[in-house]
C-alpha positions as CSV (number, residue, x, y, z in Angstrom):
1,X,0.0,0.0,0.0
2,X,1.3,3.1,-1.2
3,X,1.3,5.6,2.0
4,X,1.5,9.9,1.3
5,X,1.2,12.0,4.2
6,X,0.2,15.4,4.3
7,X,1.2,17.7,7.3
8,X,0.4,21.0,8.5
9,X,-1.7,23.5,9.7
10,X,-4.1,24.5,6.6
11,X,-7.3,22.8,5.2
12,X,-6.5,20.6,2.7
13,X,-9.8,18.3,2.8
14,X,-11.0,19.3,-0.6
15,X,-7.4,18.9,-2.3
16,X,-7.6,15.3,-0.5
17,X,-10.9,14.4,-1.7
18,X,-10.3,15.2,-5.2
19,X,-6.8,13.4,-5.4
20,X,-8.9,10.6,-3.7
21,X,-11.1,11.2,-6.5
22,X,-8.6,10.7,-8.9
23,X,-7.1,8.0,-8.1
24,X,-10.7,5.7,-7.9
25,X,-11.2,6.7,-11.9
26,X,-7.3,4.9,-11.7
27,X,-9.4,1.4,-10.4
28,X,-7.3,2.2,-6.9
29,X,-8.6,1.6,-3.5
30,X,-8.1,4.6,-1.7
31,X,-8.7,5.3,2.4
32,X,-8.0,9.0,3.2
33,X,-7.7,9.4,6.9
34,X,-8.5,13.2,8.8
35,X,-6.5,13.0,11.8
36,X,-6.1,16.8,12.5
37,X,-7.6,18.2,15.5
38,X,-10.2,20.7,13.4
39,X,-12.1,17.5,11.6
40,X,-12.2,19.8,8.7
41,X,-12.7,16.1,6.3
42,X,-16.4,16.1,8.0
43,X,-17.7,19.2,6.5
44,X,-17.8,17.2,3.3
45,X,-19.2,14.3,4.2
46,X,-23.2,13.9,3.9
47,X,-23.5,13.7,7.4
48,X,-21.4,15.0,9.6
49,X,-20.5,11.7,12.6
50,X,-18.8,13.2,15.4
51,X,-16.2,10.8,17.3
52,X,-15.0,8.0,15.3
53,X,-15.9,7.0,11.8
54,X,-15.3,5.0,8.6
55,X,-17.4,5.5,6.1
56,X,-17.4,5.5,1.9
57,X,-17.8,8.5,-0.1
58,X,-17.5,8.8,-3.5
59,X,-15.6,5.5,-3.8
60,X,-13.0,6.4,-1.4
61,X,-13.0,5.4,2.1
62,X,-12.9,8.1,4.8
63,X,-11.9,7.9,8.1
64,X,-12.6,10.6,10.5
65,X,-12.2,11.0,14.5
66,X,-8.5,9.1,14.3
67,X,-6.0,10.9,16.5
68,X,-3.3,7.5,16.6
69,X,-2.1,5.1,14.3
70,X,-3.1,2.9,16.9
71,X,-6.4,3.7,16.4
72,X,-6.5,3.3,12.5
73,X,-4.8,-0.2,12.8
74,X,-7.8,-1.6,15.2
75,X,-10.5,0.3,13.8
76,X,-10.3,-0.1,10.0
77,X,-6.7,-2.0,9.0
78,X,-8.4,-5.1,11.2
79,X,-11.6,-4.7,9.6
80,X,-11.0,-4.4,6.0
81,X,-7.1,-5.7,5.8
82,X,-4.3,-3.4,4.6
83,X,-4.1,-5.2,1.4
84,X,-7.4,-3.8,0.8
85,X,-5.8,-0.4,-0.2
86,X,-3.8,0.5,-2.8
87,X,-3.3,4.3,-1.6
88,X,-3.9,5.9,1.7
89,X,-3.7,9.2,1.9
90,X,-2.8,11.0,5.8
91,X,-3.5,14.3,6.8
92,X,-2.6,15.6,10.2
93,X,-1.4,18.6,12.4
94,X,-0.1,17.1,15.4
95,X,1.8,14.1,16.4
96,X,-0.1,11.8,18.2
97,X,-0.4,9.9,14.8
98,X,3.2,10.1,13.3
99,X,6.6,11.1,14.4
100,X,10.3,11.3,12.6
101,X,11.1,7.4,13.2
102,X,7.8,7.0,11.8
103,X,8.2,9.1,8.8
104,X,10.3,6.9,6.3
105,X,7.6,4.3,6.4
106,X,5.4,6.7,4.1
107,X,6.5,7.0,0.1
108,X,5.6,10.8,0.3
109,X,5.5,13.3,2.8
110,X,4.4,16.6,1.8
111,X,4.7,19.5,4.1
112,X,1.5,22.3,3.7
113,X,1.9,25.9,4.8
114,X,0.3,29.2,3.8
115,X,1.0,32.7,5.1
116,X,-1.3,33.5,7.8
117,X,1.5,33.9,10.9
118,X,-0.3,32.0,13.2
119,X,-0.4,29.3,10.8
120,X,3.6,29.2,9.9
121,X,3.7,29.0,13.6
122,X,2.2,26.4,14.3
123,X,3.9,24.6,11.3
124,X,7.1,25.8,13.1
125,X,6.3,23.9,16.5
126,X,4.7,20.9,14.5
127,X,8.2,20.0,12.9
128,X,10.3,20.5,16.0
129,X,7.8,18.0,17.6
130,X,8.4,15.5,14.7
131,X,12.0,14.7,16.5
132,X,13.0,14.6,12.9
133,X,16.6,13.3,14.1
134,X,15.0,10.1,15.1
135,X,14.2,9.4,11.1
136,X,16.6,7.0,9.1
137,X,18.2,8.4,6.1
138,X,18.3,11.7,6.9
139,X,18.0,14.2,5.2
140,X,14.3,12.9,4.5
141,X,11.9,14.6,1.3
142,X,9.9,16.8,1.7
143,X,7.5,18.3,-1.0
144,X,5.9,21.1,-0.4
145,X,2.0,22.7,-0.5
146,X,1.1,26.1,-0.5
147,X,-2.3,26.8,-0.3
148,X,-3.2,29.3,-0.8
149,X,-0.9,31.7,-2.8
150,X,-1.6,35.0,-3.0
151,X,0.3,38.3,-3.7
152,X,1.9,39.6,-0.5
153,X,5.1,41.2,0.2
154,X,5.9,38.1,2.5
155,X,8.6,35.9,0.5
156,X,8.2,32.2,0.7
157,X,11.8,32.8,2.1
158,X,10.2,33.2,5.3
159,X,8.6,29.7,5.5
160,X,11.3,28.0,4.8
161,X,13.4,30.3,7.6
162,X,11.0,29.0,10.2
163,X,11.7,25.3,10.0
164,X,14.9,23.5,10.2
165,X,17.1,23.1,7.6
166,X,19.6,20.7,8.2
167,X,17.0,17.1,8.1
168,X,15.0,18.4,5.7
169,X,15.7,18.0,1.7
170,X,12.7,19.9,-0.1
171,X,11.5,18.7,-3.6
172,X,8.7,20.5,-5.4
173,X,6.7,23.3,-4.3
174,X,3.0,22.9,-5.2
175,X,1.0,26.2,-5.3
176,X,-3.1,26.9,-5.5
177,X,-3.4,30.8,-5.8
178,X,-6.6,31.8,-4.3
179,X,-9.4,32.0,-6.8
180,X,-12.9,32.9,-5.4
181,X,-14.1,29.7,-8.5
182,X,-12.3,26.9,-6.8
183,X,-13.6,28.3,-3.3
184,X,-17.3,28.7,-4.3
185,X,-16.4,25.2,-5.9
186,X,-15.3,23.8,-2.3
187,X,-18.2,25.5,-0.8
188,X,-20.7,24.0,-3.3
189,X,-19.4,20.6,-3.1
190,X,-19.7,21.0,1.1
191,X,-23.5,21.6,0.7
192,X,-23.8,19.0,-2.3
193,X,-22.0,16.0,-0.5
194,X,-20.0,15.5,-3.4
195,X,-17.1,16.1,-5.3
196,X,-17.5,17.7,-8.3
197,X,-14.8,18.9,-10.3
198,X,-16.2,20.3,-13.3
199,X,-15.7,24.3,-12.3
200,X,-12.4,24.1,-10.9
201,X,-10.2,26.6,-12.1
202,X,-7.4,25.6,-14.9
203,X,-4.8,26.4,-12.7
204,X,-6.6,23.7,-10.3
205,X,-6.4,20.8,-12.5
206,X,-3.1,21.7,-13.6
207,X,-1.6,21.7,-10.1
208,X,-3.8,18.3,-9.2
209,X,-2.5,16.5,-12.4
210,X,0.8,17.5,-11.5
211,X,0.6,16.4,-7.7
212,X,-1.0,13.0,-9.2
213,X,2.3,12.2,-11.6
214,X,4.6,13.1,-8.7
215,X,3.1,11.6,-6.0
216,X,1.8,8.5,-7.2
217,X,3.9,7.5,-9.8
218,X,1.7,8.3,-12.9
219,X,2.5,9.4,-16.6
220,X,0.8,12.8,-17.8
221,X,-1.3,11.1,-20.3
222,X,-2.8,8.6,-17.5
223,X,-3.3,11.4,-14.8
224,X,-5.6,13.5,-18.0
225,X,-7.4,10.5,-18.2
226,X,-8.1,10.3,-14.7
227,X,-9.0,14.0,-14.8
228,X,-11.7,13.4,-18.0
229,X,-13.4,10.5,-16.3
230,X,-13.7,12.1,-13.3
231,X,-15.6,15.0,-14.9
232,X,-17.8,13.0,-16.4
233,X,-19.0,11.0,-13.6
234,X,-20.0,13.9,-11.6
């Protein structure tokens, strides 16, 4: 099972949900797990379940309410079997669900900031809590979300001064400006219980597509495809 983390303190449940999407119109099993602390994943569900919860949505598994991997390996690895997944897809804040020694047991790791300052602080504190020197084969690779961009005097210079340096080796930088389309978008699919791609801005599907080839190992012709089928299902 192919394993992609996603760290950090923005919302990134809609970017999640529509790689997940991807990938199921690739015949992949995908299980996305929320373990942040907001539970942002819920507001896209059809019914929001507070505590615990593992439940399909648009062909992917979701898993909400996790807070430890000891958690997800009793509640739903026992219950469906790991080989049941090709893909699972992590998203968290904290870690309660993954530290450094933990970290070079996922394919990808992918490191999400944005420019709000309480924000990049909290990524700060997040990655000194990761105990990064405990990983193996250090320096370990990082790519790296932004989400969203937007014109500020601020230079991404200033992200990258907050966290440290010397265990880190970052890869590509993956950008979403802000664009009130993909927003009213997220919005609409939040009231919709669905995911529906159709509206999303070209700079949106270019960015996804690109994310799918690097992350999971597809050619640009196969993540297009992904991308047509996809729009026509919804």
């Amino acid at each position: 099972m192919k394993k992609v983390v996603f760290f950090g303190a923005p919302d990134k449940s809609h970017l999640l949900l529509v790689l997940g999407k991807l990938l199921t119109a690739l015949e992949r099993k995908v299980l996305i797990v929320d373990s942040t602390l907001a539970q942002s994943m819920q507001g896209y569900l059809p019914q929001v379940e507070f505590g615990y919860s593992l439940r399909e949505f648009e062909g992917i598994d979701v898993a909400t309410g996790l807070l430890t991997s000891a958690q997800l390996e009793r509640s739903v690895l026992q219950s469906t079997g790991e080989a049941a997944y090709d893909v699972m897809l992590l998203d968290t804040d904290h870690t309660e669900f993954v530290k450094g020694r933990d970290l070079p047991g996922y394919d990808k790791r992918v490191w999400c900031s944005n420019y709000s300052r309480l924000g990049m602080q909290m990524n700060a504190n997040l990655m000194q809590r990761l105990c990064l020197h405990e990983a193996e084969g250090q320096p370990l690779t990082f790519y790296k979300l932004i989400i969203p961009t937007l014109p500020t005097a601020i230079p991404e210079s200033y992200i990258d001064s907050l966290l440290p340096q010397q265990a880190v080796r970052w890869d590509t930088v993956f950008r979403f400006p802000l664009d009130e389309r993909n927003l009213s978008v997220e919005l609409g699919n939040q009231h919709h219980g669905r995911i529906d791609i159709r509206r999303l801005s070209g700079t949106y599907r270019r960015t996804v597509l690109d994310m799918l080839q690097q992350l999971f190992d597809c050619d640009a012709k196969t993540a297009r495809r992904a991308w047509a089928h996809s729009r026509r299902r919804a």
